[in-house]
C-alpha positions in Angstrom: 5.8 -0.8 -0.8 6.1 -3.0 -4.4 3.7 -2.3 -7.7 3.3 -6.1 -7.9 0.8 -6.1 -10.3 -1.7 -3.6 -12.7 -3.9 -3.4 -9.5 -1.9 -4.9 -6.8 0.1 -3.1 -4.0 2.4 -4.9 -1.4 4.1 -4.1 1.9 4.9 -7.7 2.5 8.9 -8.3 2.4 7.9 -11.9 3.4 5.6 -13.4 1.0 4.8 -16.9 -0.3 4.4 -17.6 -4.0 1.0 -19.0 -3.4 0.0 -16.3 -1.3 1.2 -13.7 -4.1 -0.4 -15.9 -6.2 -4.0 -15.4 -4.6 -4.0 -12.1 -4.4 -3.4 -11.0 -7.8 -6.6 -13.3 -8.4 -8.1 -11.4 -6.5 -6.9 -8.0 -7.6 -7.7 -8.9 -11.3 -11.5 -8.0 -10.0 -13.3 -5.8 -12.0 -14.7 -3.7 -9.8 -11.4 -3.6 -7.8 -10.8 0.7 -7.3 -8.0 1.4 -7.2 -6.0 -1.1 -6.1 -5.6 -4.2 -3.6 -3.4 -3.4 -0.7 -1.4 -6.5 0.6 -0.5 -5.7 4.1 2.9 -7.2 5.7 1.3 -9.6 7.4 -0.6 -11.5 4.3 -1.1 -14.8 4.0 -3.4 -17.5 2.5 -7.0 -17.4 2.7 -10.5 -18.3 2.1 -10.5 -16.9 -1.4 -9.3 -13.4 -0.7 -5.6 -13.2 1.3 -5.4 -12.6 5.1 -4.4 -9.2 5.6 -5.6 -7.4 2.7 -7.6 -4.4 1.9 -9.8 -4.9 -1.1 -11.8 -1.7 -2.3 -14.9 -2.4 -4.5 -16.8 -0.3 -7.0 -20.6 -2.0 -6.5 -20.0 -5.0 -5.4 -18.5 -6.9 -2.1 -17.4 -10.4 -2.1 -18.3 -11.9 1.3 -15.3 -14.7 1.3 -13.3 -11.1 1.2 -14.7 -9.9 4.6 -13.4 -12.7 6.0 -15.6 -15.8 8.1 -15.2 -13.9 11.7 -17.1 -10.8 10.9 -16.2 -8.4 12.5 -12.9 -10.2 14.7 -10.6 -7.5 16.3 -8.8 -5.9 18.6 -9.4 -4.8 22.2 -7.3 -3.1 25.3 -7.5 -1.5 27.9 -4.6 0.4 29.4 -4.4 0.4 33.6 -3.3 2.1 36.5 -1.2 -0.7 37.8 2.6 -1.4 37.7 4.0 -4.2 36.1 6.1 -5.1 39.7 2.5 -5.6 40.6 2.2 -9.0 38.5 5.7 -10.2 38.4 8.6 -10.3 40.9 6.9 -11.9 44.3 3.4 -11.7 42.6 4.1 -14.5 39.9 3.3 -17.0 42.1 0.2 -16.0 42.5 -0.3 -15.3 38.6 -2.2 -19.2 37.9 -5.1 -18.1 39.9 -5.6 -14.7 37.6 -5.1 -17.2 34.7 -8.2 -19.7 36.2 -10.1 -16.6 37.1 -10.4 -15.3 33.7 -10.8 -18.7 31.8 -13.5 -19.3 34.6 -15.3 -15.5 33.7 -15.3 -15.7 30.0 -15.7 -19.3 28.2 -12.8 -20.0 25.9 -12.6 -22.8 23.4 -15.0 -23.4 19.9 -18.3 -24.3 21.6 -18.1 -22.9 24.6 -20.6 -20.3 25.6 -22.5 -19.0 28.6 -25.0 -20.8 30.7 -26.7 -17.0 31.9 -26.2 -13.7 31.2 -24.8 -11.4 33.5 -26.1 -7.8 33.9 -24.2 -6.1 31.7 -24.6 -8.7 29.2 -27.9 -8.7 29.2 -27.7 -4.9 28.8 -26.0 -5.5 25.0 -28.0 -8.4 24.1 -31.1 -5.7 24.6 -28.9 -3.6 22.2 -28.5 -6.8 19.7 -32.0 -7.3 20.0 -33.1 -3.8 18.8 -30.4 -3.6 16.2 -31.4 -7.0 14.4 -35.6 -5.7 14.4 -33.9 -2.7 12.7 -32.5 -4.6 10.2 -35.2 -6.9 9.4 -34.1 -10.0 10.8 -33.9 -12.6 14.0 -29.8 -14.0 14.5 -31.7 -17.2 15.9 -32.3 -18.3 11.9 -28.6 -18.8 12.2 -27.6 -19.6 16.1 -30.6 -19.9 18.3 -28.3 -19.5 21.1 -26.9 -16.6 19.8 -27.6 -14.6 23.7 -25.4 -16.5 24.9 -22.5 -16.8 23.0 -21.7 -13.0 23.9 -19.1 -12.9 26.4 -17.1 -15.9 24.7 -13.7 -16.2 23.3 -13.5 -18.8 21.3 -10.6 -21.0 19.8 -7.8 -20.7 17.6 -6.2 -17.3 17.4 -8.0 -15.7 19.6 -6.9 -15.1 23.3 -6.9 -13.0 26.6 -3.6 -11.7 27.9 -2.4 -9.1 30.5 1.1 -7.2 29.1 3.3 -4.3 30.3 4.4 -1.7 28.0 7.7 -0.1 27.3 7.2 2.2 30.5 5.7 -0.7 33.0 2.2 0.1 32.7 0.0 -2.9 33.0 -2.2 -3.5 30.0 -5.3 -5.8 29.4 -5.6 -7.5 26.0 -7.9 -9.9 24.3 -8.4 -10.9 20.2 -12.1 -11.6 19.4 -15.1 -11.7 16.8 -18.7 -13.0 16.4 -18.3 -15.8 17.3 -20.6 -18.9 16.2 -23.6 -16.7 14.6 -21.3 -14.0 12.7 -19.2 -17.1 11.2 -23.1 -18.4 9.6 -24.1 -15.0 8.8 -21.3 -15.2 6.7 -21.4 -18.4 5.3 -25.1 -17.9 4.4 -24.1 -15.2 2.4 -21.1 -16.6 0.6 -23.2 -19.1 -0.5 -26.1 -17.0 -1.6 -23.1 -15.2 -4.1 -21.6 -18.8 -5.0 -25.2 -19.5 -6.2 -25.8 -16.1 -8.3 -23.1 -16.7 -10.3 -24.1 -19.9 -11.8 -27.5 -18.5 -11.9 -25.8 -15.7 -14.0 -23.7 -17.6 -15.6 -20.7 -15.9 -14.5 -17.1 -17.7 -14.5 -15.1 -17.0 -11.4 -11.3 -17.6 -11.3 -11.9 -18.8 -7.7 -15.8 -19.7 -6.5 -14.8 -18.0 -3.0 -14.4 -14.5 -5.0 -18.3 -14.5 -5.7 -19.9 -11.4 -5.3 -22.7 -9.5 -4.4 -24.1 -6.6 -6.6 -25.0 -2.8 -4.8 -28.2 -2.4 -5.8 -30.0 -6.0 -5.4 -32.3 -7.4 -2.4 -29.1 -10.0 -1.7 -26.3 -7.1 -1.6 -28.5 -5.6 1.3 -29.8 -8.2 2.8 -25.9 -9.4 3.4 -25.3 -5.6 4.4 -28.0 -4.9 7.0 -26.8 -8.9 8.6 -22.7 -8.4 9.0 -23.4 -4.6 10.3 -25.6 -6.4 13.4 -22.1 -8.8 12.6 -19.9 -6.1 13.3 -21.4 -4.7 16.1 -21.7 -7.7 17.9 -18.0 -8.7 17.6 -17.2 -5.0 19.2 -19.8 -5.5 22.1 -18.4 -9.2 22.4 -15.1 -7.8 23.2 -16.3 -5.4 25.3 -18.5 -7.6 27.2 -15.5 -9.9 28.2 -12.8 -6.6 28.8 -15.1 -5.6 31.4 -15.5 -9.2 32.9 -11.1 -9.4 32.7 -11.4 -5.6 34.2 -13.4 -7.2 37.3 -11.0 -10.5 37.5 -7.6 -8.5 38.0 -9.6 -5.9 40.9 -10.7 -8.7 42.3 -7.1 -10.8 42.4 -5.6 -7.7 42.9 -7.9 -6.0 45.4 -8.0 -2.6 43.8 -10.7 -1.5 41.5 -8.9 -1.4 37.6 -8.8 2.6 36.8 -9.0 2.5 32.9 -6.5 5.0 31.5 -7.3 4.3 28.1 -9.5 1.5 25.6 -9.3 0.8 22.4 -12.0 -1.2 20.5 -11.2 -1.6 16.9 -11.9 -4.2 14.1 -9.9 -6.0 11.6 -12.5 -8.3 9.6 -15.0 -6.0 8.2 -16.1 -3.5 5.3 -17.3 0.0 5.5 -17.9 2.6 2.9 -15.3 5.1 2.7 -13.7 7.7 -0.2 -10.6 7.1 -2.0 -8.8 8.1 -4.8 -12.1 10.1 -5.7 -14.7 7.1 -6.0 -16.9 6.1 -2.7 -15.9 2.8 -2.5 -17.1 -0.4 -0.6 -13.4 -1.4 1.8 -13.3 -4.6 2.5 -10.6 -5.0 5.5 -9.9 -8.9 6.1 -6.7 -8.8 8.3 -6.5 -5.7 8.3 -7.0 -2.7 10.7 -8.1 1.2 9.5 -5.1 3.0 10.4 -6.8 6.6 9.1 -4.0 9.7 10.5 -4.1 9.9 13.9 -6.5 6.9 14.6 -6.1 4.6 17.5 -5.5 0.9 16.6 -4.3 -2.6 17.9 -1.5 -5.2 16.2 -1.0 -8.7 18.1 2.2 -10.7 17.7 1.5 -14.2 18.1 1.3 -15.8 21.8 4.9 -15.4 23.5 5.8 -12.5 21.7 5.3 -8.9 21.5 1.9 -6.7 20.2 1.4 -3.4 19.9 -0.5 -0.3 20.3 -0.1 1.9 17.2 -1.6 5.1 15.9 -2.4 5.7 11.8 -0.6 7.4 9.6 -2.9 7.9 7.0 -0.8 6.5 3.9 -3.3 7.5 0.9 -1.8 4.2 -0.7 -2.7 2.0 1.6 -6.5 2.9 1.4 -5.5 4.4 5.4 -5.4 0.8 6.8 -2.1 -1.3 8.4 -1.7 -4.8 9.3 -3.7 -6.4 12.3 -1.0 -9.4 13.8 2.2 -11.4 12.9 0.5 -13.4 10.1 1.4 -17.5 9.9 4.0 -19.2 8.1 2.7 -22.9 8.4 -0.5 -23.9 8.5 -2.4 -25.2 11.6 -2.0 -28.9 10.9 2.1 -28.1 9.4 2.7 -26.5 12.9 1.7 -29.8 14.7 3.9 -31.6 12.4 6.8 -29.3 13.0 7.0 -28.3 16.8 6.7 -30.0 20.1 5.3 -29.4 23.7 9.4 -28.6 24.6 9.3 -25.9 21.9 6.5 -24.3 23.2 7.5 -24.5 26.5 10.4 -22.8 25.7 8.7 -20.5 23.3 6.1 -19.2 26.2 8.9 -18.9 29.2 8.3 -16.7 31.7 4.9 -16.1 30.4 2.0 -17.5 33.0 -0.1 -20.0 30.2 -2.2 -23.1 30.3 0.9 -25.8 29.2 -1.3 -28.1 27.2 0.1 -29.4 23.5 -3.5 -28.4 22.5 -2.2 -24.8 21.6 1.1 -26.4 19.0 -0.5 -24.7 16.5 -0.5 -21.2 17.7 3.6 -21.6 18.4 5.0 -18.0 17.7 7.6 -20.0 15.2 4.3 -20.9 13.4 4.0 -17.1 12.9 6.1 -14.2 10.8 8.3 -12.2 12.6 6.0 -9.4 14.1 8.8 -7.3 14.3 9.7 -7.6 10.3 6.2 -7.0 10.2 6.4 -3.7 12.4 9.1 -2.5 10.2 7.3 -3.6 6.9 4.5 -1.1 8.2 6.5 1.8 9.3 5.1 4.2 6.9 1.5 2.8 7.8 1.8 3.4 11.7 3.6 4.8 14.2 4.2 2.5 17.4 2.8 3.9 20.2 3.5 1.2 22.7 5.0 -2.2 22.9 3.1 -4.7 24.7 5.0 -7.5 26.2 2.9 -10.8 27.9 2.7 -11.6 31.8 -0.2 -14.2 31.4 -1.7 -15.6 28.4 -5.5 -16.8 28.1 -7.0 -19.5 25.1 -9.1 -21.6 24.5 -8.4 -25.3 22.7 
């Protein structure tokens, strides 16, 4: 932990100037209380830095949410042994792969043509939720229904790991898909445009804000909540249609022992340092004492399941992955199919060059990044890949 600045607090041992850079902008707030929290993982982002924890005294800056409202975490822990999946059962480990890219629709665009029952099931939930708050999701995806269930691109993925102890665990990285990335653009806009109309001079347009109190703060409230709870119930949706993949492949019904569900885009209200405070976690996970939570490495190396400390400092949160080190398009530049190849070894994965940019070696070091957080969580389990799911 480094006092980097009046109102900045890092955990980062690997940290770029620009990204340093960004987030004492950001810190420099003033309705920042107490204190930014730079988690080990930061990096450059839209406005506010990936993997930081921004408390706010009446006001929230959408760009500081983050674009994937709501984007987390989700695993489920099952009965099975590893030997189950590897040794004589690798060969067999492609058709698991297809099976689950088949179930749940991976890559940006690509959504589901029905709903299942259990589907169906949330999107009633969704439905009720968004009368309750006043508005229809179809203003900003009318096919909002269907993009439940859906994994999308980039970052995200589907993976089934052993732990430490050879216990089979199921894994996926998900948000809100198409309709929680408009919610939040709508509203990023909506601040963008009160502060000309105020005539207020940003040190960065993306740190625009949103005042407690007005119809626009709420508005932008009531909208990423329905946000947030449709990135959990999106994760949830495709765990159980993963859950029903591997009985199926395996023929034995998945016995959950455990699932976690937790976010790491998001803001809630919560009390520190004596002030109720608006806690804007944008690559970051709440890591209260004793809480569950979720940290992926990058594709090809190792995540973990971790429980909270509770550091007071760190406003109770912890990092939520590896964090990058080049940028999508730098990656590409930098790494070939070979290098991937090499990279994912052993590991059953779609070998397409369309995934370059998600290279682990485009990635920190998610064990530096462990060790960064060691007085943030406690490592309950290390998760290691058998088959890897994405989308392009």
């Amino acid at each position: 932990m480094k006092h980097l600045a009046k109102k900045l607090i890092s955990w980062a041992s690997i940290l770029e100037d620009s990204t340093l850079a960004q987030a004492r902008t950001a810190s420099t707030m003033p309705f920042i209380h107490p204190h930014l929290a730079l988690m080990p993982d930061a990096h450059l982002g839209k406005g506010a830095t990936v993997g930081s924890v921004i408390p706010t005294l009446g006001a929230i800056m959408p760009a500081a949410v983050g674009v994937d409202i709501g984007c987390g975490m989700i695993a489920v822990r099952t009965q099975f042994p590893a030997d189950r999946f590897v040794g004589a059962a690798a060969g067999r480990l492609a058709a698991l792969r297809e099976a689950i890219e088949a179930a749940v629709p991976c890559s940006a665009g690509a959504y589901n043509t029905v709903l299942t029952g259990t589907a169906a099931g949330r999107v009633a939930e969704l439905e009720t939720l968004a009368d309750t708050a006043g508005f229809d999701p179809a203003r900003y995806a009318g096919n909002w229904r269907l993009q439940l269930g859906t994994l999308g691109s980039g970052n995200h993925f589907i993976e089934v790991t052993q732990d430490e102890t050879g216990a089979v665990w199921l894994f996926l990285h998900s948000g809100s898909r198409g309709v929680g990335n408009r919610i939040a653009q709508r509203h990023i806009t909506v601040a963008q445009e009160r502060m000309k109309q105020w005539w207020i001079t940003l040190p960065d347009r993306d740190l625009a804000y949103l005042v407690e109190g007005t119809d626009d703060f709420w508005t932008y409230i009531r909208e990423l909540r329905w946000a947030q709870t449709f990135a959990l119930l999106n994760r949830e949706e495709m765990m159980d249609r993963v859950v029903q993949c591997v009985a199926d492949w395996s023929g034995e019904d998945v016995r959950e022992q455990e699932r976690i569900n937790c976010h790491h885009n998001f803001t809630q209200q919560e009390r520190h340092f004596g002030k109720q405070v608006w806690v804007s976690r944008k690559g970051a996970i709440e890591a209260g004492k004793g809480m569950p939570g979720l940290i992926p490495g990058s594709m090809g190396t190792a995540s973990y399941v971790v429980t909270g400390l509770g550091n007071p400092v760190s406003l109770n949160s912890s990092p939520h992955g590896a964090g990058r080190m080049y940028s999508r398009s730098a990656a590409r530049r930098r790494f070939t199919g070979d290098d991937l190849r090499a990279a994912m070894a052993g590991i059953e994965y779609r070998d397409t060059d369309a995934f370059l940019d998600e290279i682990p070696a485009a990635y920190k070091d998610i064990d530096q990044v462990m060790a960064d957080a060691a007085d943030l969580v406690e490592i309950r389990h290390t998760l290691r890949q058998i088959v890897n799911v994405k989308g392009d």
